[in-house]
N, C-alpha and C positions, 0 to 999 in steps of 0.2 A: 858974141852975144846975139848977132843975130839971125846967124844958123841956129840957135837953141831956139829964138820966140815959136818958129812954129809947131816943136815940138811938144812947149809949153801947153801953147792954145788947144793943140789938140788933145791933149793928157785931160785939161779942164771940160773940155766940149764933150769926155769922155765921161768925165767923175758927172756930170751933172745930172745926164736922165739915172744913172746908177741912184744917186744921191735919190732921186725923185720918186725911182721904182720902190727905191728900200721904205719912203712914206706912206707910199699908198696899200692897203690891203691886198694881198696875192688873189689872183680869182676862185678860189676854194672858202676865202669867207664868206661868212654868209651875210646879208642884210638885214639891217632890223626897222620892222616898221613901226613907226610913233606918229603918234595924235596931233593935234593942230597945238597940244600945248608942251608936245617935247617928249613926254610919258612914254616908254618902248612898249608896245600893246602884241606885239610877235617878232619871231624869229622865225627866218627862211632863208633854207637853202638856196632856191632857184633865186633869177631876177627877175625882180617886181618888174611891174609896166604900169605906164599913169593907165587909169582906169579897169585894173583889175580891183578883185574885193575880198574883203576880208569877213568872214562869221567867226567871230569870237565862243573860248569854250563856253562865255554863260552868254552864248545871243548878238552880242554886239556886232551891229552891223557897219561895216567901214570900206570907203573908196580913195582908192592911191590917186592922191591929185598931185605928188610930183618925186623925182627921184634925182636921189644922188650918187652916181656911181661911184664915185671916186672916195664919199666917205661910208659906203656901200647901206644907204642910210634911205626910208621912202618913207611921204608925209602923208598920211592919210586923216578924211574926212569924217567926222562920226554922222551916223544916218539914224541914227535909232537904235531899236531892236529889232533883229529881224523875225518876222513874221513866224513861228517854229508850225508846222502839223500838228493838228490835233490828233495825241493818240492815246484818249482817255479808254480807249477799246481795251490799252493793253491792262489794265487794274482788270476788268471783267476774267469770273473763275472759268469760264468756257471757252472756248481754245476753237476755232475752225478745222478743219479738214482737208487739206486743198484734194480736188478728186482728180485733178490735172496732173499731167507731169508737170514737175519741178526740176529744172534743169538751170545750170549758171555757165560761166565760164572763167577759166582764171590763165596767166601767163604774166611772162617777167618781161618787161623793156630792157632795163638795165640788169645784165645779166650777172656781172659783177660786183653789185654790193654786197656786203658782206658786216657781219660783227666781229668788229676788233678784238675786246677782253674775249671771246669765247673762242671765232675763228683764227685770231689771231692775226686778219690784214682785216683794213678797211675795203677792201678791191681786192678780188682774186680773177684774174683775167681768163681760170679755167671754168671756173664754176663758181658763182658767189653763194656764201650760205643763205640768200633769199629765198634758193627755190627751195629748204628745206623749211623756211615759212609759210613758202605757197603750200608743200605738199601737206604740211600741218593742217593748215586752211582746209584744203582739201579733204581730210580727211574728215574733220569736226563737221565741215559742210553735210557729206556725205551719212554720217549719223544722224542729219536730221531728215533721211530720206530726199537729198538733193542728188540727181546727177549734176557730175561735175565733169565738164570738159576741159581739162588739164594739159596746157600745153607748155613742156619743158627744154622749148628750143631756145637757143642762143641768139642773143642779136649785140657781140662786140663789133666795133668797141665802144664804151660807152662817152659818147662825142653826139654833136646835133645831129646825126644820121639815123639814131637809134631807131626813135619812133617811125622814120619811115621802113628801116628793116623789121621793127615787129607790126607792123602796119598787114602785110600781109598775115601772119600767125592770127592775129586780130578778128582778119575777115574769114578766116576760115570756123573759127572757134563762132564766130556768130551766124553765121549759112547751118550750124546746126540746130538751130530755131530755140536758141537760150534767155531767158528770160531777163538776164544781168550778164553784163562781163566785166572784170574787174583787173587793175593793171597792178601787181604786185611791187614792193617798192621799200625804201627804206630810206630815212633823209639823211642830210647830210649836217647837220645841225652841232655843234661838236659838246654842248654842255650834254651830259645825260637825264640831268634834271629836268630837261623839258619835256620829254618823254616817260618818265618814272612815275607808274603810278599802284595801286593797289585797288583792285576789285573783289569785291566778298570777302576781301580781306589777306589773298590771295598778291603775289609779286606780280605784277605787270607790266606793260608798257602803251601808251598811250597810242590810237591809231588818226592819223591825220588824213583829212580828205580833200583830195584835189580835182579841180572842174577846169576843164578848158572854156573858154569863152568864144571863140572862137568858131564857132560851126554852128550848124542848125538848131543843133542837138541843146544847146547851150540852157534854155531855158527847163528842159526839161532832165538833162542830169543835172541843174544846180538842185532842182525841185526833188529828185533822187535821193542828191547828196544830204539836203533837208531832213527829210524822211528816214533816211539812217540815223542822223545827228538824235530827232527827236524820240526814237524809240531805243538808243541805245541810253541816251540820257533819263530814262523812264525807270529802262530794268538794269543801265551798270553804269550807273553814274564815274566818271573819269575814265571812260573808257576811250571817248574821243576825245581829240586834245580840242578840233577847231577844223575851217574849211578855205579850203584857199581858192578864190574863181579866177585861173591868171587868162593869160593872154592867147595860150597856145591849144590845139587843137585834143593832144594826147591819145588822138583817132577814136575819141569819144562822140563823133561825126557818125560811126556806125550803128550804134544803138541809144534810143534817149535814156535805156537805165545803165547807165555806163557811167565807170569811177576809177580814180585811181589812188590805193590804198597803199598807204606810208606808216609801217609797221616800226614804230620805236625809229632812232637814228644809230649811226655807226657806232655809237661808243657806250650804247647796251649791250647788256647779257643778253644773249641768245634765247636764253631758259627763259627768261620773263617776256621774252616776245614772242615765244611758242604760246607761251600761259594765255597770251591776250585772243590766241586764234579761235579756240573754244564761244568764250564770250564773244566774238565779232561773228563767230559763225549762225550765234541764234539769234543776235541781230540782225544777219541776212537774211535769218529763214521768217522771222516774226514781220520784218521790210516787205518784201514780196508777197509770201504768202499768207500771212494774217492781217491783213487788213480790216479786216470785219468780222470782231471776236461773236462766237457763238449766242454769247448774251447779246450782243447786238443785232445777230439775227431771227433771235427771238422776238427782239423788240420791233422787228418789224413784221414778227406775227402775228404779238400780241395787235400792232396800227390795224392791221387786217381783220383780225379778228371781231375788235373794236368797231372796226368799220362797218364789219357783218352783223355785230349785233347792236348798230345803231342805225341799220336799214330794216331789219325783223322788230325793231323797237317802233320803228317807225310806222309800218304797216297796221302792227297789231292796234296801236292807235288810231291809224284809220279806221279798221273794224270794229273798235268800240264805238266811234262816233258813229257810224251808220248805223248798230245795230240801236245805240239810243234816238236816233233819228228814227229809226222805226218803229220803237217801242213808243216813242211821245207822238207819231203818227197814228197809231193803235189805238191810243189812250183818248187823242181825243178824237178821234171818230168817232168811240163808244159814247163818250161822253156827250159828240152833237146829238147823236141818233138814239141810243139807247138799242137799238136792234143787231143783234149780229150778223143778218147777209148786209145789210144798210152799212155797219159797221163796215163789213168787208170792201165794199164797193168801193168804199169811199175811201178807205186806205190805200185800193189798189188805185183810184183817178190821182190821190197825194202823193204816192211813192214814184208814179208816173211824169209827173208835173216836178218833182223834184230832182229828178234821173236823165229828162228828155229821152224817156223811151229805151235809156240804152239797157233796163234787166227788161223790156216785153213790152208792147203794146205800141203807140205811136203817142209821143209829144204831143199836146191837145193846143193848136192853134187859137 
């Protein structure tokens, strides 16, 4: 009996972390974030961190104040609404010009994602069907008169190393003086509902936007990410699902208009997440370069305008009152005197005395 106990013991000390592993969710779930009252308000692939944040699709503004790995679960804060850009420019019928070039840049991190129902893996470790998203992008971009610096190099495998191998792809694509760069991407989210959406009536899939917190840059690609949210929401409502600010850098440290775009999850059609590049592309191009629709640069011709003819309005009033100040000077000169040089004299010592000398004569002490 007791040549077997230790056999026993170890057989148990064995079943137990098994027993414990088979409890806890595999590290490919995703977590869900819920409100102070329990409520699941998202879905995310990556891992939360206390003090990232959350822009919900209609606004809601929220901050991770604690996490649970193990029931892969984060509890976040509600803040309000968040603040969205005003972009009442885009209703205006006149449309800007941009007389600049217009140039962006696009490339894949993970080079591997892929759509299952259509590719047929979630992960293709030669080629994921993402870059045939980017190229999509790319091209819809490029119809709206954007250069687009398109870079379709590889950075396996995809492991925490990624971003620092497309880190360099990154710096090169932005040394060519791009106005955006944008990191191509697909979640990992496994319902397809979250993603499924219909624009113009049109099969689509929803695009999620991601901000690093983490870098300089921080404040000014959330303020980015903002600014696409609010003008895709204008002109193709459910086109963006929501914005996620986490923890991590995403080498959005290179440029402040720098984003990384999550085109539908793994377990979309392909076809509906081509469908949504069209619409995100005139979202890019309305982002950047329509800021200031034509009607509203009228309206600051018309201020001008305005302005010019409330200084000639202004004047003209001047020389009415002096020319009736001269005329009631006239009047009653003739009136003291009754003689015309007398008259005259005396107008010219009054208009003298009222001017200090400055149309002729000298100010009379």
């Amino acid at each position: 009996m007791k040549k077997f106990l230790p056999i026993l013991l170890a057989a148990l000390l064995a079943l137990c972390p098994a027993a414990a592993l088979a409890e806890e969710p595999g590290d490919d779930t995703p977590y869900r974030i819920v409100n102070e009252e329990g409520s699941v308000i998202a879905v995310i692939g990556a891992q939360p961190d206390v003090g990232d944040e959350y822009i919900a699709g209609d606004n809601g503004h929220f901050r991770i104040t604690a996490v649970d790995h193990t029931a892969r679960q984060a509890t976040a804060q509600a803040l309000g609404a968040y603040p969205m850009p005003d972009v009442s420019w885009l209703r205006e019928d006149a449309q800007p010009v941009s007389a600049r070039k217009k140039a962006v840049a696009l490339y894949c991190t993970h080079s591997d994602e892929s759509y299952e129902p259509t590719d047929g893996v979630s992960s293709d470790e030669k080629r994921g069907g993402i870059y045939d998203v980017a190229e999509s992008f790319k091209k819809a971009l490029e119809e709206k008169g954007i250069t687009v610096y398109y870079s379709d190099e590889t950075h396996f495998p995809h492991d925490a190393g990624a971003y620092r191998r497309s880190r360099a792809t990154a710096e090169s694509l932005v040394e060519e003086g791009v106005d955006a760069v944008m990191d191509i991407h697909r979640d990992g989210i496994p319902d397809p509902d979250e993603y499924e959406s219909q624009v113009d009536g049109e099969e689509t899939t929803k695009v999620r936007l991601l901000v690093g917190r983490s870098n300089q840059n921080a404040e000014s690609n959330k303020e980015f990410a903002a600014q696409i949210k609010a003008v895709a929401d204008e002109l193709y409502p459910g086109l963006i699902k929501d914005i996620y600010i986490g923890k991590g850098t995403y080498n959005q440290d290179l440029l402040a208009q720098a984003v990384l775009l999550e085109f539908g999850t793994y377990t979309n059609d392909k076809e509906d997440v081509l469908a949504s590049t069209g619409y995100m592309a005139d979202v890019m191009n309305r982002t950047l370069y329509g800021g200031v629709s034509g009607a509203a640069g009228s309206k600051t011709s018309n201020t001008s305008a305005a302005s010019s003819g409330e200084s000639r309005g202004a004047w003209t009033g001047i020389a009415w009152l002096i020319g009736i100040l001269i005329v009631g000077a006239l009047i009653f000169a003739f009136l003291s005197t009754g003689r015309g040089k007398e008259t005259l004299e005396k107008w010219k010592r009054t208009f003298q005395e009222m001017f200090g000398g400055l149309f002729g004569g000298k100010k009379q002490q």
